[in-house]
N, C-alpha and C positions, 0 to 999 in steps of 0.2 A: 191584721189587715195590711198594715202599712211589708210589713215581711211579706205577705203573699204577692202584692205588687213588685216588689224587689224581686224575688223571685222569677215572676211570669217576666219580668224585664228583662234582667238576664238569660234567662232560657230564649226569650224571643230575639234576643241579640245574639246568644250563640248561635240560635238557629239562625239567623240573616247571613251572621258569616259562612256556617258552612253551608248553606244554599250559595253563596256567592263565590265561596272557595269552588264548590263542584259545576256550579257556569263555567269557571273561567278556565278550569283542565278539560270540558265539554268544547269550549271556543280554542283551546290549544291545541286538541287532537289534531285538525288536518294542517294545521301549521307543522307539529312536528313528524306527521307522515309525511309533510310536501316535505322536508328539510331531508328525513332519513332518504325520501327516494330520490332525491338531488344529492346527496352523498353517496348513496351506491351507484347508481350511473355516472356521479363523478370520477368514483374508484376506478371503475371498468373503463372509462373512456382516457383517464389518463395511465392509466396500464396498457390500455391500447397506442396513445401517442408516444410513449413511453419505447416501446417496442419496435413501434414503427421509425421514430427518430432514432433507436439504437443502428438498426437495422442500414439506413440509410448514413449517418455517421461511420458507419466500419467500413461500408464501400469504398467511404470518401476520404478515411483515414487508415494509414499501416497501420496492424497491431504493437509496431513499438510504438503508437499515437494512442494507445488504447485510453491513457489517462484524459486526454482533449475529450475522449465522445465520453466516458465518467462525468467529465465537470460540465460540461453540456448538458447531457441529460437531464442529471443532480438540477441545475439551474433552472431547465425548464420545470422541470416536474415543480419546485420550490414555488415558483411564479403562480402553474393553475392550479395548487392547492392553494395557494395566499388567494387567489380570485374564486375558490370554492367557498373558501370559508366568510369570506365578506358576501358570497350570495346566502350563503345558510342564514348567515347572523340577520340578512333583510329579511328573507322569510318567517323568520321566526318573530320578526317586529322590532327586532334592534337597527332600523335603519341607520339612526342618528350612532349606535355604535359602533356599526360598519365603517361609518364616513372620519371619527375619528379615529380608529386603529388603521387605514386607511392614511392618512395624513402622518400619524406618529409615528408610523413604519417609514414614510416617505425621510421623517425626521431622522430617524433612529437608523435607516441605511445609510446618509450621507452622513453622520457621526463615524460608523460603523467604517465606511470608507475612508475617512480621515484618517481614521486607526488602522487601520491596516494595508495604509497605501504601499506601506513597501513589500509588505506580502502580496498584492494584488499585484504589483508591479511585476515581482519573481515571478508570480504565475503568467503572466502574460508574456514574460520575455520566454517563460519554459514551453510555449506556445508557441512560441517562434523557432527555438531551438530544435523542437522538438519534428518542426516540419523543417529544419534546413538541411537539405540534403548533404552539406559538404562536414556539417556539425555531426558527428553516430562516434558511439561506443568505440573503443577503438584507435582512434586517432590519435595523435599526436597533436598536442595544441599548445601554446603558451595563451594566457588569458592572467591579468589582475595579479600580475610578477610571479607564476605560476607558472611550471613545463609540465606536461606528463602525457601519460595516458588518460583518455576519457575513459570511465570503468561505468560511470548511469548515467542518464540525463534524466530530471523526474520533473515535475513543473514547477518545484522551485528552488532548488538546489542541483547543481552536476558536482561530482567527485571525481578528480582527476587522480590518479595515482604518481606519485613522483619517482623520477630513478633511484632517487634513495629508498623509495618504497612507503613513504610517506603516502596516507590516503587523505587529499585536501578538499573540503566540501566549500564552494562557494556558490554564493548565490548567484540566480540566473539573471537579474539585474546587471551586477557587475560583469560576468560574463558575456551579456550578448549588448555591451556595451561597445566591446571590443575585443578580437582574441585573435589571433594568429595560427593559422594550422601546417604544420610542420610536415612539408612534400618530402618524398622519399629520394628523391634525386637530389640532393642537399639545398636545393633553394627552398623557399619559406615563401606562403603565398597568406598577403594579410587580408581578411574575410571581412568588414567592416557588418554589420546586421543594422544597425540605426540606418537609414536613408529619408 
């Protein structure tokens, strides 16, 4: 007797869980259809701004800029997917996760920043470079006890060639700190780019 009670107990408790297991993927269904159809129209809509902001970046920049409207893009796109997935994670009832990953990103990009201020630095100065009209492939420059030829400018590094034929890569920090471009009628006109 006391076994058949044990028994029906157990069984009545498996049975409680999976009736309660199968409620709760019954109450999760429209959570994770709203979540999928907020991810596919997210797809589609930032494919679309995606497109559109390329589109409107090339107008705005030469294609030797083409690297600016890349990190542009890249950037934005980065951002409404980071704001897609903190809507999904609420939909689907992780509010309180949201709010934290949320926060610790905020954390984790200012770290992130620390660490690579001088790369973000090059980048920004290769951003500058890169739109200075008097700065292009080609030239003749002194820059950072450096003479040569400009052979790339990229957005964080320019390689000057030297007459010895030395190829010198420095960064665009140092360069658009200060650099001197070398006039064909023997004078020297010094470019300052910091103001």
């Amino acid at each position: 007797m006391f076994r058949q009670t044990l028994l029906t107990a157990d069984s009545a408790s498996v049975s409680d869980v999976i009736s309660e297991f199968v409620d709760d993927v019954i109450n999760a269904v429209p959570r994770l259809l709203s979540a999928l159809i907020v991810l596919v129209l997210a797809y589609i809509t930032i494919r679309l701004i995606r497109s559109g902001l390329r589109i409107v970046l090339e107008n705005a920049y030469t294609p030797q800029e083409g690297l600016i409207v890349d990190l542009l893009v890249t950037v934005v796109s980065l951002f409404l997917w980071f704001g897609v997935i903190l809507v999904v994670l609420k939909l689907l009832g992780m509010g309180d996760i949201a709010a934290s990953l949320g926060t610790a990103t905020g954390f984790i990009a200012l770290g992130v920043a620390f660490a690579l201020k001088e790369m973000i630095a090059d980048t920004v100065a290769g951003v500058y470079l890169l739109q200075d009209h008097d700065f292009n492939e080609g030239d003749l420059v002194t820059t950072a006890s450096v003479t040569g030829t400009i052979t790339r400018i990229d957005l964080r590094k320019t390689r000057i060639r030297t007459d010895d034929g030395d190829l010198v890569v420095i960064a665009n920090r140092d360069v658009e700190k200060r650099w001197t471009q070398e006039v064909s009628e023997g004078r020297t006109e010094t470019t300052p780019e910091s103001e």
